[in-house]
LOKOL-419208 format. One record per residue: residue in three letters; x, z, y of N, C-alpha, C in turn. Coordinates in steps of 0.1 Angstrom, whole numbers. Example, Ala and Ser with C-alpha at 12.3 -4.5 7.8 and 13.67 -1.06 7.14 Angstrom:
BEGIN
rec resn->ALA | nu->132 | nw->78 | nv->-57 | cau->123 | caw->78 | cav->-45 | cu->132 | cw->78 | cv->-33
rec resn->SER | nu->128 | nw->71 | nv->-22 | cau->137 | caw->71 | cav->-11 | cu->129 | cw->79 | cv->0
This chain:
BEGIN
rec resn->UNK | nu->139 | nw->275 | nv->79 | cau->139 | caw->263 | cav->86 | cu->137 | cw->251 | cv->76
rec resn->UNK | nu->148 | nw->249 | nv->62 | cau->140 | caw->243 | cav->56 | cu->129 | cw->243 | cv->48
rec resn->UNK | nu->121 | nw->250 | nv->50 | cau->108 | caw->251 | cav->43 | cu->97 | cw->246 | cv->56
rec resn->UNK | nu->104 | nw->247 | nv->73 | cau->92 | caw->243 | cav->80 | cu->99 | cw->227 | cv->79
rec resn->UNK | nu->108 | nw->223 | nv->78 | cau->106 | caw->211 | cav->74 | cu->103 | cw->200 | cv->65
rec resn->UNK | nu->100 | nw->210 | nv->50 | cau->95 | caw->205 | cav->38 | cu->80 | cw->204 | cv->45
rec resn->UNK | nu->74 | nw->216 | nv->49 | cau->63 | caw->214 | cav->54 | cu->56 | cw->203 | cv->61
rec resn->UNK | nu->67 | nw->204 | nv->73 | cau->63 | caw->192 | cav->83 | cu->65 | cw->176 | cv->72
rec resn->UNK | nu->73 | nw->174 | nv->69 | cau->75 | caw->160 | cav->56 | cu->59 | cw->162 | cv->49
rec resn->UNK | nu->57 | nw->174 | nv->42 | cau->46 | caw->171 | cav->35 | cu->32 | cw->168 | cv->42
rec resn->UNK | nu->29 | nw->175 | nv->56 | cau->16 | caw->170 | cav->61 | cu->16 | cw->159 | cv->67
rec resn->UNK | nu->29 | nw->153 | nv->73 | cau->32 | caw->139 | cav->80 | cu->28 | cw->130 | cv->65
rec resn->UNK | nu->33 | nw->129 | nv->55 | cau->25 | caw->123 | cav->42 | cu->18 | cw->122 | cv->40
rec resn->UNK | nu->6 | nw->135 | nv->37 | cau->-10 | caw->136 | cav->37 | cu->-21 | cw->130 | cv->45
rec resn->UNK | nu->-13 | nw->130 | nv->59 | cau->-17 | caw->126 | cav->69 | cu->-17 | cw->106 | cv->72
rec resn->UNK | nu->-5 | nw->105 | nv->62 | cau->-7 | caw->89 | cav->56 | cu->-12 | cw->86 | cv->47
rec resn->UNK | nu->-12 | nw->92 | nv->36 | cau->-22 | caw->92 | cav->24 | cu->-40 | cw->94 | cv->29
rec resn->UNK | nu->-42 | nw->100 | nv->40 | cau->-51 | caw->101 | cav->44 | cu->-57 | cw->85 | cv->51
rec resn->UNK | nu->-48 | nw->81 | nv->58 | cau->-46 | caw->71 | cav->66 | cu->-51 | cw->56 | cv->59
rec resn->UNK | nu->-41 | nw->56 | nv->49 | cau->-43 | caw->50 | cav->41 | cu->-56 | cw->46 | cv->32
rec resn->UNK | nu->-57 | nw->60 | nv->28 | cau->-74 | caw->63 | cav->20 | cu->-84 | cw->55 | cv->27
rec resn->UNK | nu->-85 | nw->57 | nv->40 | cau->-97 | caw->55 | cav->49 | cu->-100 | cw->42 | cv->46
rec resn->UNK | nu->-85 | nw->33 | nv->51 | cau->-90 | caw->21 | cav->46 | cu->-93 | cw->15 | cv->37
rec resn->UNK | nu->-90 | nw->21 | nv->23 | cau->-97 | caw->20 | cav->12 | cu->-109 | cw->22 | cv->17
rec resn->UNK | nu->-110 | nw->34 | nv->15 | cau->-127 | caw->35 | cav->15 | cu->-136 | cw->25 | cv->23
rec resn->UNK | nu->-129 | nw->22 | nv->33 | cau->-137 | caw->8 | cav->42 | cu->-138 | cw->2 | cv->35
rec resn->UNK | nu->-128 | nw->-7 | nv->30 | cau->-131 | caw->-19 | cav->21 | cu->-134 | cw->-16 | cv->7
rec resn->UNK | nu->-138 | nw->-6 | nv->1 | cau->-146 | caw->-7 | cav->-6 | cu->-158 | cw->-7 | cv->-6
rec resn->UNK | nu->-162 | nw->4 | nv->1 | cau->-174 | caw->6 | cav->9 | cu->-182 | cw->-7 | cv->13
rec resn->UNK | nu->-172 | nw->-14 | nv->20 | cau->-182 | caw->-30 | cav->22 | cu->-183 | cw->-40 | cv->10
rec resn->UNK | nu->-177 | nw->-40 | nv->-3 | cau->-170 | caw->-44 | cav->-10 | cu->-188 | cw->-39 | cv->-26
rec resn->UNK | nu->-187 | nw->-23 | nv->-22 | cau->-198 | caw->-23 | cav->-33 | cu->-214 | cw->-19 | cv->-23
rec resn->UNK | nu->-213 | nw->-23 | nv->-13 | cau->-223 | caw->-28 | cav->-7 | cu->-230 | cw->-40 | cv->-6
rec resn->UNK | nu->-222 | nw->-52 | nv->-7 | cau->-226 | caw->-65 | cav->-13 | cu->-225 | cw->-64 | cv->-26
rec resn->UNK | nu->-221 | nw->-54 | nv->-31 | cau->-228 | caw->-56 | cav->-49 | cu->-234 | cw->-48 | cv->-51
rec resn->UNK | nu->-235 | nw->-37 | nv->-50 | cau->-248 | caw->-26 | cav->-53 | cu->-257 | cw->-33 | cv->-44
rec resn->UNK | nu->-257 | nw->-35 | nv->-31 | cau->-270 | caw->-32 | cav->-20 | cu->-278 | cw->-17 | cv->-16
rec resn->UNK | nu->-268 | nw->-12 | nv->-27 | cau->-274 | caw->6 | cav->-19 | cu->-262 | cw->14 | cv->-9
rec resn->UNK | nu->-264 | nw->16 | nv->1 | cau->-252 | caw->23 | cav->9 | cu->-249 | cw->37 | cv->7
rec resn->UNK | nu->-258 | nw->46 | nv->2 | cau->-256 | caw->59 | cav->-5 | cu->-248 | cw->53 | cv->-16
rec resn->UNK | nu->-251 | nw->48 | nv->-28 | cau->-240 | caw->43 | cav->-37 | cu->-228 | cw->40 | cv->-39
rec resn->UNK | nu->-227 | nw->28 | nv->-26 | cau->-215 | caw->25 | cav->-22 | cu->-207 | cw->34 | cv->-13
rec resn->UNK | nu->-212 | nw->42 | nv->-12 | cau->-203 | caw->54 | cav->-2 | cu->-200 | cw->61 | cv->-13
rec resn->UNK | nu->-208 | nw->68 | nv->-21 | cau->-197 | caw->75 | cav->-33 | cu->-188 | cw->66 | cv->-40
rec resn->UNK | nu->-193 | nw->59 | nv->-42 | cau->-184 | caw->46 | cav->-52 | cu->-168 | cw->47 | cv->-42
rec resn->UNK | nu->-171 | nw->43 | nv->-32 | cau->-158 | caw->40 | cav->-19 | cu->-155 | cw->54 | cv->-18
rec resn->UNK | nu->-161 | nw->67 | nv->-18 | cau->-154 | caw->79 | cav->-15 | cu->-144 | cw->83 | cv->-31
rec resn->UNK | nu->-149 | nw->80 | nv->-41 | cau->-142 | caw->86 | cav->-52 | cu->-128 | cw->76 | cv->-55
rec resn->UNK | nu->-128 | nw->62 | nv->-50 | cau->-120 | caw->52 | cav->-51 | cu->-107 | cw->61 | cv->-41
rec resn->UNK | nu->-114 | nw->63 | nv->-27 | cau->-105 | caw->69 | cav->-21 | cu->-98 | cw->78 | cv->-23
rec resn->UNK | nu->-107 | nw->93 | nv->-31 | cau->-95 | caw->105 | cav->-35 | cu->-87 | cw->101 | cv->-44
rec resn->UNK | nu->-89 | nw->91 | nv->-53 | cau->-82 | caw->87 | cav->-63 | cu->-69 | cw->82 | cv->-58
rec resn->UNK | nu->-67 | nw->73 | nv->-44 | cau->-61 | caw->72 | cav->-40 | cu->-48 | cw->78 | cv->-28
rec resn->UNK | nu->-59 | nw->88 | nv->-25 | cau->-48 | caw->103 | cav->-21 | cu->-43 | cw->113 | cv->-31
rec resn->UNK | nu->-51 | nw->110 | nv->-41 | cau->-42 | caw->118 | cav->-52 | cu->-31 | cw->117 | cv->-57
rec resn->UNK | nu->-32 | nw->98 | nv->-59 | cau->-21 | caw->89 | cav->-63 | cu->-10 | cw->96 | cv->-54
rec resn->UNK | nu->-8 | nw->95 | nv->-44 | cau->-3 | caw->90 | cav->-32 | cu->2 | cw->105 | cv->-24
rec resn->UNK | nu->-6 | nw->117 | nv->-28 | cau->-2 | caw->131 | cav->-27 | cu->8 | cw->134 | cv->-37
rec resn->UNK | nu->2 | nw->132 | nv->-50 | cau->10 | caw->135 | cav->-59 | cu->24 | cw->127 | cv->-61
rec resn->UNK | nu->23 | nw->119 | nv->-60 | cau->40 | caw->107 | cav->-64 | cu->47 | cw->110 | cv->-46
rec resn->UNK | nu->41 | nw->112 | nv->-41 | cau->51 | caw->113 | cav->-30 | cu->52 | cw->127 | cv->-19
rec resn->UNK | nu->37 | nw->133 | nv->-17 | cau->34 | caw->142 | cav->-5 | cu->39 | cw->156 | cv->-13
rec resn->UNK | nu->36 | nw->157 | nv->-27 | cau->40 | caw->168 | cav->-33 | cu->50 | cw->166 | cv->-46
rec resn->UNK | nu->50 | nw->155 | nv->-49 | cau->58 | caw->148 | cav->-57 | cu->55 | cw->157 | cv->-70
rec resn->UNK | nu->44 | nw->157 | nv->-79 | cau->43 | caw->162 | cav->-93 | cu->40 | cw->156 | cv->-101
rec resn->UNK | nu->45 | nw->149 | nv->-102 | cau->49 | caw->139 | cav->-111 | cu->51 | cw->143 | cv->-124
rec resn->UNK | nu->47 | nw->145 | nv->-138 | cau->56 | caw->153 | cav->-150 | cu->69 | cw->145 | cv->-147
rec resn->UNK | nu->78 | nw->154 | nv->-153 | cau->91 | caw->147 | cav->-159 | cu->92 | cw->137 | cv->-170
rec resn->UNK | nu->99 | nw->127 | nv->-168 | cau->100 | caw->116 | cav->-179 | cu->113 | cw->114 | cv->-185
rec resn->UNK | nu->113 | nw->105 | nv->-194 | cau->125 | caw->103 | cav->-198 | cu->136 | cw->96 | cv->-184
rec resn->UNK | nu->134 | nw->95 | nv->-176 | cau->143 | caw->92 | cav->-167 | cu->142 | cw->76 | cv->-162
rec resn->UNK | nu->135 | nw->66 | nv->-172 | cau->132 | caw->55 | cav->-169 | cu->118 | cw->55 | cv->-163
rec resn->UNK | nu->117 | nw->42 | nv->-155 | cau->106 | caw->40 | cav->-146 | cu->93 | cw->37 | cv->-156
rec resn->UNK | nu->83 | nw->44 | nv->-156 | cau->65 | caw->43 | cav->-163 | cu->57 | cw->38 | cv->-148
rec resn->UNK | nu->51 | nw->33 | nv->-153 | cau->36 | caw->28 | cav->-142 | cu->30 | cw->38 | cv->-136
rec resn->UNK | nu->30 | nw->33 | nv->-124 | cau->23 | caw->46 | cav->-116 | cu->14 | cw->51 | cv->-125
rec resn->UNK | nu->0 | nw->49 | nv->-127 | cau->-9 | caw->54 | cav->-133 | cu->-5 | cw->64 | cv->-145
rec resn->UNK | nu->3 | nw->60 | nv->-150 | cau->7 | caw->68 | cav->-162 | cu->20 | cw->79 | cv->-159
rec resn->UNK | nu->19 | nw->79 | nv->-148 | cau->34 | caw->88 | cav->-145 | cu->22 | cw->105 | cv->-127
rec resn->UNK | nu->12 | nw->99 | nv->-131 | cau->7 | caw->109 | cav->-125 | cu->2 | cw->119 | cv->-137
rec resn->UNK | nu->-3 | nw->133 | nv->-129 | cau->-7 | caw->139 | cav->-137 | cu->-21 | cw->144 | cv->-138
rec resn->UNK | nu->-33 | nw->132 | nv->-146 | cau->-41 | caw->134 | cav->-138 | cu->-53 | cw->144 | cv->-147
rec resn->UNK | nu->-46 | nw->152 | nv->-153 | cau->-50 | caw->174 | cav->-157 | cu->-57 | cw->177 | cv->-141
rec resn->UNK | nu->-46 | nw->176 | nv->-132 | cau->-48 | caw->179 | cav->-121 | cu->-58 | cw->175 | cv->-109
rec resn->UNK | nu->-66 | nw->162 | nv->-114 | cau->-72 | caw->156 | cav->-105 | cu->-88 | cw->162 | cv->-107
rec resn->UNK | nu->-93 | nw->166 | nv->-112 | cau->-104 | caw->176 | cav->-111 | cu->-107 | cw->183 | cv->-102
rec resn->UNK | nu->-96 | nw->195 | nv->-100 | cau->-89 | caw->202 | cav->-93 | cu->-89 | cw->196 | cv->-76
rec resn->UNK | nu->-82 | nw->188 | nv->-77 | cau->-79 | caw->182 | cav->-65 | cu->-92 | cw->173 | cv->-61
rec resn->UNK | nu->-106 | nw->169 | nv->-64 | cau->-113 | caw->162 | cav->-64 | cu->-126 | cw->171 | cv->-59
rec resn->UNK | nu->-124 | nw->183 | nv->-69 | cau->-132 | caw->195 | cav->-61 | cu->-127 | cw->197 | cv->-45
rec resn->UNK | nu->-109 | nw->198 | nv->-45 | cau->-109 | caw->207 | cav->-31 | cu->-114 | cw->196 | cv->-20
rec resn->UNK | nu->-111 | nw->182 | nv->-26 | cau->-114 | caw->172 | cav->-16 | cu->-127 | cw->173 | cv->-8
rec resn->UNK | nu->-141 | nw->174 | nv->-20 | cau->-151 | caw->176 | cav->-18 | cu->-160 | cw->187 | cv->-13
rec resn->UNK | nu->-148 | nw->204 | nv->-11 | cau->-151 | caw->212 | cav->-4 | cu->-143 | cw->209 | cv->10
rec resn->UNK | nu->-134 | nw->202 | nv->10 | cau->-129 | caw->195 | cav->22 | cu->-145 | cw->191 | cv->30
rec resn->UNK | nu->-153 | nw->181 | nv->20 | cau->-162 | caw->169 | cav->26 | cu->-177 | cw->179 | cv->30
rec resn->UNK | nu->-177 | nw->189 | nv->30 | cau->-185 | caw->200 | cav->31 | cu->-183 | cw->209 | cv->45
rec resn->UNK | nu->-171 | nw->213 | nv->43 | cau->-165 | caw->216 | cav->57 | cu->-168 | cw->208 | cv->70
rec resn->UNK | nu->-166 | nw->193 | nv->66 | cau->-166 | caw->184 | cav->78 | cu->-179 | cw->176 | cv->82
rec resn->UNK | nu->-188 | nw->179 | nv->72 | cau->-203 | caw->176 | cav->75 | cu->-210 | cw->190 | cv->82
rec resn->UNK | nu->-208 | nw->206 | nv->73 | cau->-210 | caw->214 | cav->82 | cu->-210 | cw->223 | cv->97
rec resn->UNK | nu->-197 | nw->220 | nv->96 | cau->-191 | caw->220 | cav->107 | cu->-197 | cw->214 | cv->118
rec resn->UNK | nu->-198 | nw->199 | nv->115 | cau->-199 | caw->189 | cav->126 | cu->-213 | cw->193 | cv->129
rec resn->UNK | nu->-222 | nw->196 | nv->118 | cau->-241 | caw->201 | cav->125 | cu->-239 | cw->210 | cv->129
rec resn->UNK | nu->-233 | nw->221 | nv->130 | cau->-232 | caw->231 | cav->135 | cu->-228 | cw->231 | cv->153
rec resn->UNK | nu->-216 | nw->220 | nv->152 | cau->-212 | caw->222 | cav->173 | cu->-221 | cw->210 | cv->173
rec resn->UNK | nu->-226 | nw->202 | nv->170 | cau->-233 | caw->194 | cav->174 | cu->-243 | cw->196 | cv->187
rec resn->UNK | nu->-251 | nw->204 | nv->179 | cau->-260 | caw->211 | cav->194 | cu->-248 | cw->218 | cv->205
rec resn->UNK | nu->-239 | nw->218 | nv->204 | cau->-237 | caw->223 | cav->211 | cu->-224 | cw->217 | cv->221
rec resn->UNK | nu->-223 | nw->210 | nv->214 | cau->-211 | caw->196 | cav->217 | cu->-211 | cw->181 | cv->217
rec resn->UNK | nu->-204 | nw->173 | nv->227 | cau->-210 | caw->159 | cav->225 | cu->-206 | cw->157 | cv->209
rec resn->UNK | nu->-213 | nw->145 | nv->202 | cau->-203 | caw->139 | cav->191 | cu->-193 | cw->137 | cv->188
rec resn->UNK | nu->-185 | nw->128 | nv->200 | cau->-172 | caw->131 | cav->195 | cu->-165 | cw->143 | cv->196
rec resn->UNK | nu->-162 | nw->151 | nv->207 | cau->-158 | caw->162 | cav->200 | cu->-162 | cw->171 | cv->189
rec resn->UNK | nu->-178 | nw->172 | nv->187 | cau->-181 | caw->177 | cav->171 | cu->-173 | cw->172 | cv->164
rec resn->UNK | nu->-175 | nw->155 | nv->163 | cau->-165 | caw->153 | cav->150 | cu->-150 | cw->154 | cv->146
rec resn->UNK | nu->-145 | nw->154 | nv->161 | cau->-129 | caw->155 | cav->158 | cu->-127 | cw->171 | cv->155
rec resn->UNK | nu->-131 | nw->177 | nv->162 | cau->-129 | caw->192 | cav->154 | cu->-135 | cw->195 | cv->142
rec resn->UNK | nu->-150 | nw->191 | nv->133 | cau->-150 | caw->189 | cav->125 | cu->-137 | cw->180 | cv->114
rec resn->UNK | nu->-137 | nw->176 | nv->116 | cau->-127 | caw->163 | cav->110 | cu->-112 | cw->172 | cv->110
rec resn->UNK | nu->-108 | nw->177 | nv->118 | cau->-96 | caw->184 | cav->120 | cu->-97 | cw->197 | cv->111
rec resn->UNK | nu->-113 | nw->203 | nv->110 | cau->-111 | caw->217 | cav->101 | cu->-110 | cw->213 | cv->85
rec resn->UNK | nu->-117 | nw->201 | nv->82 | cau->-115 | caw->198 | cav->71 | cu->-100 | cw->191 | cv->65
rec resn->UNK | nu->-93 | nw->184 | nv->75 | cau->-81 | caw->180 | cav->73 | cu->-67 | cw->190 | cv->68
rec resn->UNK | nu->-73 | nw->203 | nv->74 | cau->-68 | caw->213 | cav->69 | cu->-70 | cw->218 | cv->58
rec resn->UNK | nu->-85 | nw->221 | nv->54 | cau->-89 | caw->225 | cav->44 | cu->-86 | cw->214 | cv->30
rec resn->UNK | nu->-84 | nw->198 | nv->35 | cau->-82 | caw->194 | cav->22 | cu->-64 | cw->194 | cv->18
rec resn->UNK | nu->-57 | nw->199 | nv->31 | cau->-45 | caw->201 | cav->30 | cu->-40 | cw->210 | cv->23
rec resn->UNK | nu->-47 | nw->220 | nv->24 | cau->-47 | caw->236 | cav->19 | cu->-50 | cw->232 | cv->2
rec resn->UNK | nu->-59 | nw->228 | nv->-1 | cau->-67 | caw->226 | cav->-13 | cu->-51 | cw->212 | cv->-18
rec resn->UNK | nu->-52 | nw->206 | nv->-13 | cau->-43 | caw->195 | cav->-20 | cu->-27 | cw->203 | cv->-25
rec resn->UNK | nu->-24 | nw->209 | nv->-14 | cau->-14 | caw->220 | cav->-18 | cu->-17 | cw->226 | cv->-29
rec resn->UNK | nu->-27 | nw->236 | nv->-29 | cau->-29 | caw->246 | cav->-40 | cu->-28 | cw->240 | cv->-56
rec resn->UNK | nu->-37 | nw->227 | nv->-55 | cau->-39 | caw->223 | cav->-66 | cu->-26 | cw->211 | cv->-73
rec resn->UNK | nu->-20 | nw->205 | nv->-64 | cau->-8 | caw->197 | cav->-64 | cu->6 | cw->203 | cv->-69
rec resn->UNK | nu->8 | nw->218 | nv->-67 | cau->21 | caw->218 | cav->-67 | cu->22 | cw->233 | cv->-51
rec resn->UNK | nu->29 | nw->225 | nv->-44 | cau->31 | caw->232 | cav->-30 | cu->39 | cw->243 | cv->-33
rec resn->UNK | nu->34 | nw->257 | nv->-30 | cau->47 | caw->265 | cav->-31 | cu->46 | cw->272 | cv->-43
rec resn->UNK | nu->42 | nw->272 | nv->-51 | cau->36 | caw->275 | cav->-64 | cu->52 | cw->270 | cv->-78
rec resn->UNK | nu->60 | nw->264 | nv->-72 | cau->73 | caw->260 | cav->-78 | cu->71 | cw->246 | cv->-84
rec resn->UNK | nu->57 | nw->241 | nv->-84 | cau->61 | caw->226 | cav->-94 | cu->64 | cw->216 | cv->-83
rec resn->UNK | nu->72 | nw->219 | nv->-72 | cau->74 | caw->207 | cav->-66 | cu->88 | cw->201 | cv->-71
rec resn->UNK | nu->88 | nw->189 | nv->-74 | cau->99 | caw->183 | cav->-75 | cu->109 | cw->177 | cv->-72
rec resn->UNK | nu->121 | nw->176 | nv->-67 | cau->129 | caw->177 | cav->-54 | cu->133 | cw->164 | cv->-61
């Protein structure tokens, strides 16, 4: 029982970290579109800004792996562990794979919105799964 409720804590998190991201990525997205003027550019620009900020935001809170410190407060930035953000940057982006392929695939066969919320939902998983694996999760480096 307490492990389906560590569970449910950690996806209700991801699921704000996620939340959160989006809007990043909006406002960046419009942000390096008036300065680039390329929208392929500024979509990766605004997508990488974003994992960065679910990583943040996974790690210090959704999985909490944080290294250990001396016990006094360090700066976010320097109190994540970011060995691990490679890792988690890949799963994101086989996350971002799932949810493009997916969605061509029911497309023909489904209106849009449903394509994309099921698309969107298989990948939500998939980057859940991946943020787990590579974060910590059941693997013991979670830190209570």
């Amino acid at each position: 029982m307490a492990d389906l409720r560590l569970e449910s804590r950690r996806l209700l998190s991801f699921l704000l970290a996620g939340t959160i991201a989006f809007g990043v990525d909006l406002g960046v997205y419009h942000l390096a579109v008036a300065l680039l003027g390329t929208p392929a550019l500024a979509k990766a620009v605004s997508w990488g800004v974003a994992v960065a900020t679910t990583f943040s935001i996974n790690s210090l809170l959704t999985f909490r792996t944080a290294p250990a410190g001396s016990g006094r407060p360090t700066p976010i930035l320097r109190s994540l562990d970011w060995r691990r953000f490679p890792g988690y940057t890949a799963t994101q982006a086989l996350g971002g794979v799932v949810n493009i392929g997916l969605f061509l695939l029911l497309l023909p066969h489904l209106a849009p919105f449903p394509s994309l919320a099921l698309a969107t939902a298989a990948a939500a998983g998939c980057n859940y799964l991946g943020a787990r694996a590579v974060l910590g999760g059941k693997s013991g480096h979670h830190r209570p």
